[in-house]
C-alpha positions, 0 to 999 in steps of 0.5 A, a space after each residue: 193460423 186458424 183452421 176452417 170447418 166445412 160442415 153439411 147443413 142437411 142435419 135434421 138435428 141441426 138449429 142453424 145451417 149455413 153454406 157457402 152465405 155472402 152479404 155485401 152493402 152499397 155505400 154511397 160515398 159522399 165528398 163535400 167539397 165544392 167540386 166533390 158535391 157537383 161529382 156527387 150530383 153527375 156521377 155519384 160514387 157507389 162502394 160495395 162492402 162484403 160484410 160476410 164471404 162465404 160463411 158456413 157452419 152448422 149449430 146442432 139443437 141444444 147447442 150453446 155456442 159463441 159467435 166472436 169477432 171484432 166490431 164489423 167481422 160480421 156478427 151482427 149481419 149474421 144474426 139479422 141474416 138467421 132471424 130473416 131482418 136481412 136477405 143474404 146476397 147468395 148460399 143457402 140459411 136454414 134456421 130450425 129446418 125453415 128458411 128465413 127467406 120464405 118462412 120468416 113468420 113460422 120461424 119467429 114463433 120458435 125464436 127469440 132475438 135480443 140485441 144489447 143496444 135495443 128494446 121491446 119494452 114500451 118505453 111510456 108503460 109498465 113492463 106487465 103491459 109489454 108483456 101482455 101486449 107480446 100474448 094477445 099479438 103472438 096468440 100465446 096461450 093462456 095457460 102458456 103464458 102464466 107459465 113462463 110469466 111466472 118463471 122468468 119473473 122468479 128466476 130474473 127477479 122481475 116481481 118488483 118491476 112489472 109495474 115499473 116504466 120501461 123509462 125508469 128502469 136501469 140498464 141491467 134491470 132493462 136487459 132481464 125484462 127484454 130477456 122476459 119478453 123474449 121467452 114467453 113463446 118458449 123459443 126453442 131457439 135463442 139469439 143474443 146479440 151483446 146480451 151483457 153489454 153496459 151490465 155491471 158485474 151483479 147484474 152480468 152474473 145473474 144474466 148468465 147464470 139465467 141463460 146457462 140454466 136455460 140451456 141445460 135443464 130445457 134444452 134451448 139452443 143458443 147463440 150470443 156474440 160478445 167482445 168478453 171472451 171471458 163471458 163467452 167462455 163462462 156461457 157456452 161450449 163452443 166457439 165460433 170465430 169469424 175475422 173479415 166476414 169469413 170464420 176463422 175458428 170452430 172449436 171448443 175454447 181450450 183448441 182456440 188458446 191452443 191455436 194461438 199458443 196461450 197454454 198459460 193461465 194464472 189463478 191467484 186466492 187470498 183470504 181477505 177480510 175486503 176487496 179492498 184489502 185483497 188487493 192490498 194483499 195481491 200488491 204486497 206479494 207481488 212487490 215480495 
């Protein structure tokens, strides 16, 4: 149904290269009842789980691709793997020319890792404090730092809240802050993991308008997994589509809806005075 791409990873224009990668996990199984605890103890039960199996693609520089799945495909292994927080269980991942297994530190100045259900942010202090704290740890560069300080503070709308707690922010307000955070080193390459999840509709926009405008006036390669496909098509140009640990797709979006035989699209614009009486609208014709 889907069709695979084997790709060659020794692109010197290439972001990130995968070849032939497999993780797996040991899970201890655990049984509580009274025979299964006095098992546990004498012979405890051991289950491997390959979260990825034999996963390759490359990303070109100034990529903007999706990395979609189902919840456990493997999406988020896979970004732990790029960013070096885990080791592949064995094939080859080479992240901007470096190896996350060896170069971890020299990679880490040149990326950037946002995971939606995760913060940076010093949860007890105003955001300009984790910003600072980011500078002096990163040795970021003065003049540097006052440069992408002051464009991410105009193009997220962060003036109003440097001075606010992390705590006492909402979650969309939270989101711009940590994607803040994240560019103040200039990373050339970027990884979002959910980077819209639990945003309402407002807050999505302004977020990937943010991250499109990142990609396309300075270049910056980016991956961003999501279950809204509609978010992903919006973002980025490419999409790769992984099912089971094993990618499954590698295409642009019109190939997917061809692969899977949705050729129909139905776009529907009423002049309405309200949402509420859009919909109104909508209902009535519908009904005619």
């Amino acid at each position: 149904m889907f069709k695979r791409v084997q790709t060659d990873i020794y692109r010197t224009d290439s972001a990130v290269s995968i070849s032939g990668v497999t993780k797996t996990f040991a899970q201890w199984q655990r049984d509580n009842t009274g025979k299964g605890v006095v098992r546990n103890l004498i012979k405890p039960e051991k289950k491997v789980i390959k979260a990825l199996d034999d996963v390759s693609f490359e990303i070109k520089r100034g990529e903007f691709v999706a990395y979609a799945g189902p919840n456990g495909a493997g999406k988020s292994t896979t970004m732990k793997l790029l960013s070096g927080m885990l080791l592949p269980t064995s094939g080859d991942i080479y992240v901007l020319s470096m190896s996350p297994q060896k170069q971890r530190r020299a990679i880490m100045r040149h990326l950037g890792v946002l995971f939606g259900n995760r913060t940076e942010l010093w949860w007890d202090h105003p955001v300009i404090q984790s910003f600072e704290w980011k500078k002096v740890v990163w040795d970021i560069p003065e003049e540097l730092y006052k440069k992408n300080l002051a464009m991410v503070t105009d193009l997220l709308d962060l003036g109003g809240l440097l001075k606010t707690f992390a705590r006492e922010m909402s979650l969309g307000q939270r989101m711009r802050a940590d994607l803040a955070m994240l560019l103040l080193h200039s990373p050339k390459l970027i990884l979002l993991d959910e980077p819209t999840l639990g945003l309402d509709v407002v807050a999505k926009r302004q977020m990937i308008g943010f991250l499109k405008q990142l990609n396309e006036q300075d270049g910056t390669t980016i991956v961003v997994t999501s279950h809204d496909m509609d978010d992903l098509e919006e973002m980025a140009q490419r999409i790769l589509l992984i099912s089971n640990g094993r990618i499954a797709f590698d295409g642009d979006f019109e190939a997917l809806r061809q692969e899977l035989g949705c050729t129909k699209q139905m776009v529907y614009a009423y002049a309405a005075n309200s949402l509420e009486e859009g919909l109104a609208n909508l209902f009535t014709k519908w009904r005619d």
